[in-house]
N, C-alpha and C positions, 0 to 999 in steps of 0.2 A: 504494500500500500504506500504510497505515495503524498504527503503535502507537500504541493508547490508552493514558494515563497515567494511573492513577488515583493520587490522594493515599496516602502509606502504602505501595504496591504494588509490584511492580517490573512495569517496560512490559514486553508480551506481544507478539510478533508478529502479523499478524492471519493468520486458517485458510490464506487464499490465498497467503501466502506460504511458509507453513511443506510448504504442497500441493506448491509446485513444487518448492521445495528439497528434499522428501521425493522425489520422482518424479526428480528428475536426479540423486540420489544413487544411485536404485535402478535407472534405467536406465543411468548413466554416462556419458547425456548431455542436453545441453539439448532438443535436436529431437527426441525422440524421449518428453521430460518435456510437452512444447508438443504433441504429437499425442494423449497420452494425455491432456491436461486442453483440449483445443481452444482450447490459447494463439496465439500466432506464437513462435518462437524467441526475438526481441527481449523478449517480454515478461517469460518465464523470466527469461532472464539478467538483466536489468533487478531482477528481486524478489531474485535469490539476491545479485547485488551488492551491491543496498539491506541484505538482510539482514549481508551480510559488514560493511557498514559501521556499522550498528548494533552489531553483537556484536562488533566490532574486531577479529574472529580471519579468517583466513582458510577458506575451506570448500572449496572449489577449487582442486587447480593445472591452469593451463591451459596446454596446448600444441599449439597450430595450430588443431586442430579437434576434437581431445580434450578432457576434463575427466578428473580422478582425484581425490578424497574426499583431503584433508587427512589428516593424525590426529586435531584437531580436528572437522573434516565429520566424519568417519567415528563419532565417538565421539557427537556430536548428530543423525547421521541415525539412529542406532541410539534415541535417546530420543525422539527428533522421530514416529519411526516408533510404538512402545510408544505415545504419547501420543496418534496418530492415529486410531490401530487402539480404543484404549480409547474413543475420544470417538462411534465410528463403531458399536460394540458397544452403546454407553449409548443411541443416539441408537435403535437398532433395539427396544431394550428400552422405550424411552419411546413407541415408534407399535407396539409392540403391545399398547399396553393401550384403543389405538383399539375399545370397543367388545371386550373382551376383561379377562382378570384377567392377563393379564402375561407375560412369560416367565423359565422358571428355567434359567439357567445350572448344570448341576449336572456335578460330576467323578463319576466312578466307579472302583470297582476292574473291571477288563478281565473275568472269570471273572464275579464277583459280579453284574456286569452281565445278561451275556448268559444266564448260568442258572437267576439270580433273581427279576432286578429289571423285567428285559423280559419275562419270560413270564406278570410281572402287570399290567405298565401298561396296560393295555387296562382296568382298571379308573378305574384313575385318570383317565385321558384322558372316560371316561363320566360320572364325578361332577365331571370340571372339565373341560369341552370349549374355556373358554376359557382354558385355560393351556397355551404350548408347552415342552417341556422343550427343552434342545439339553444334548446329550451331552459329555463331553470322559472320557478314563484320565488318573488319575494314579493312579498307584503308593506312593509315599509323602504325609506331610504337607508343605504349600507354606504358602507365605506369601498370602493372601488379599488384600493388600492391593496382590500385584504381578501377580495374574491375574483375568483376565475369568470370575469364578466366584460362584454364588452362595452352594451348599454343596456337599458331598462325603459321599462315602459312604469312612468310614475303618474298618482293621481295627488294631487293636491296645490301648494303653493310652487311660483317657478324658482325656488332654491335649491340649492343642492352645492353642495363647498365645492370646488375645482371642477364643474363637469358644465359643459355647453346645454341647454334645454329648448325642444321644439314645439309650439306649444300645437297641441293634435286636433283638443275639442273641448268643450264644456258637457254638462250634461243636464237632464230635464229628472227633477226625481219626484217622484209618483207613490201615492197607495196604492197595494195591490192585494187582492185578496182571491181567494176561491168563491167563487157562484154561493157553491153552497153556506160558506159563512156571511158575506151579504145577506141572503134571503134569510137566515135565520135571526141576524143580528139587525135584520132591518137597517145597514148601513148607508144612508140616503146623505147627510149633511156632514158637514166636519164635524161636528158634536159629537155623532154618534160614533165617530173611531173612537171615541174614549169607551166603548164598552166592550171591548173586542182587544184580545191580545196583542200586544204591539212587540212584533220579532226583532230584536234587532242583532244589527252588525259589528262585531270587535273595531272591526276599523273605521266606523262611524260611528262614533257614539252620542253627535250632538245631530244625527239627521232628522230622528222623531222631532225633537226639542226645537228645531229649526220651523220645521214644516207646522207642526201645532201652533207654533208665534204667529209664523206670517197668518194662521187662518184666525189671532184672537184669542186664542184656545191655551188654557195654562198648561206648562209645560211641565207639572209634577208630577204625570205617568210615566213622560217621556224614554225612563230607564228603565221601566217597570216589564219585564218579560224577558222569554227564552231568549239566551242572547250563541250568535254563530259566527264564526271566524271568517266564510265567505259568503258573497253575493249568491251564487249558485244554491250553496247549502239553506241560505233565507228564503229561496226564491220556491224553490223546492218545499221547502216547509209551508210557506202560505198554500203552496197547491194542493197539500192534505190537508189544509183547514186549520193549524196551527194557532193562526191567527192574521193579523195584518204584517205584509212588509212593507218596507219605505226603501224604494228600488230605483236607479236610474233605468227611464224610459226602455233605451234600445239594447239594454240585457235581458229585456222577457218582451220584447216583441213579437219571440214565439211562441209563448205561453198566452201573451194578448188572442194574436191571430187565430188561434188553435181555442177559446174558450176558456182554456184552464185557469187560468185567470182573468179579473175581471178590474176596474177601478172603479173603484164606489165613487168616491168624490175628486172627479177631473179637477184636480186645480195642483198642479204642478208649480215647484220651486226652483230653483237655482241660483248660485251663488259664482263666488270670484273665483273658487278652483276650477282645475281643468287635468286633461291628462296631457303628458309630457313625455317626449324620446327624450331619454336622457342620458351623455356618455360623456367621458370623461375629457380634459384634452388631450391627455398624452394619445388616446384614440381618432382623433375626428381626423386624422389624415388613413386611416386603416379604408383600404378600399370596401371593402364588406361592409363597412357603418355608414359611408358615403352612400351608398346602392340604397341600401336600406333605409335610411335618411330621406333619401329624394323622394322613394317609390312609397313611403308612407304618409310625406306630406301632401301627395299626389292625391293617395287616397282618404282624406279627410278632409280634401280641399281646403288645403291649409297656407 
């Protein structure tokens, strides 16, 4: 094993070492770190040794024929791993441009995804055949600098620390309820959503409270009911009768068109947020976020 020294620098371990210390961290032991990288035993141990005597800390406690992660092991197999994982990510992205424009790492929102954003890529994939997208959710704003991403599709305010924003669309948010809980609940005016469970969103927590305002209506049920992590899984819930959600418009456009759901009381809100492409700078010259960029502003008429 090998550290190269450069002048200035501080030495690096070489990939092979930090491979089996990574594998006998994660399987817990050496033989089993040596089957997965078609070492012998001896050789593992031999690298994580070497390594323990370079880093002067211990990574290992060893007993009999066991091994157990230090607090130190433990706290650099956890970076060791991050650092793997990211070099293994970068390296899949640099052979896809083999004869290809690249690949995008992009986040999305979980809802926004599947009843927007997938039901037009088929376009995109036609005007860029050599771009592959790979998907990841995230729910909130992250840090760019600590995930394997290239941009994200965000809903809210246009910040975001170090990263360019495209502003996409706003949105129209609505009651919506199943047939059968109108009829039974008699839900005719705004008043009457106050008798009828009110679903809400992790990630909206002030949309009731918003919507009840504009109509007049005091806002101390507003929190009051089953609460769910996505749009989908709300949207889903009103249509067995749950109760009410408070949904933007063109996420159940097909639950509208189809009857499943219904709006008791048309009178739709909206506010300053909106959704946003969002990528970093060290990205905005990546041809893949360019492509993607244009052809989504394209599509939102934006």
């Amino acid at each position: 094993m090998n550290f190269d020294i450069v002048p200035g620098r501080l030495s690096v371990p070489s990939l092979s070492a930090l491979a089996a210390f990574e594998a006998a961290a994660r399987h817990g032991s050496f033989t089993r770190a040596a089957e997965e990288l078609n070492l012998t035993q001896g050789a593992v141990s031999r690298q994580v040794a070497h390594l323990e005597k370079v880093l002067g800390v211990g990574l290992f406690q060893r007993v009999r024929q066991r091994v157990s992660l230090t607090p130190a092991g433990s706290a650099y197999a956890a970076e060791i791993r991050d650092g793997l994982s990211r070099l293994a990510a970068a390296t899949v992205s640099a052979m896809a441009f083999r004869g290809a424009a690249g690949v995008l790492h992009l986040a999305i929102l979980p809802t926004f995804g599947t009843r927007w954003l997938i039901p037009r890529l088929s376009r995109f994939i036609e005007a860029h055949p050599g771009i592959t997208i790979n998907f990841t959710t995230k729910l909130v704003p992250f840090d760019f600098a600590r995930e394997q991403v290239d941009a994200a599709i965000h809903f809210g305010d246009p910040v975001w620390a170090g990263a360019r924003l495209h502003r996409l669309m706003g949105e129209e948010i609505i009651p919506v309820a199943a047939p059968s809980l109108v009829a039974r609940l008699g839900l005719a005016e705004p008043a009457d959503m106050l008798r009828a469970p009110l679903l809400q969103q992790s990630t909206r927590p002030r949309a009731w409270a918003n919507w009840l305002e504009q109509q007049g209506l005091p806002p101390e049920r507003a929190l009051m009911g089953p609460r769910f992590e996505q749009f989908a899984m709300v949207s889903q819930a009103a249509v067995a009768g749950l109760g009410l959600a408070i949904v933007p418009r063109f996420l159940v456009e097909e639950e509208l068109r189809l009857g499943a759901l219904v709006i008791p009381v048309d009178r739709p809100v909206t506010g300053s947020e909106g959704y946003y492409l969002v990528y970093p700078e060290a990205k905005a010259g990546l041809p893949a976020v360019i492509a993607f960029r244009d052809w989504l502003l394209g599509e939102c008429g934006a």
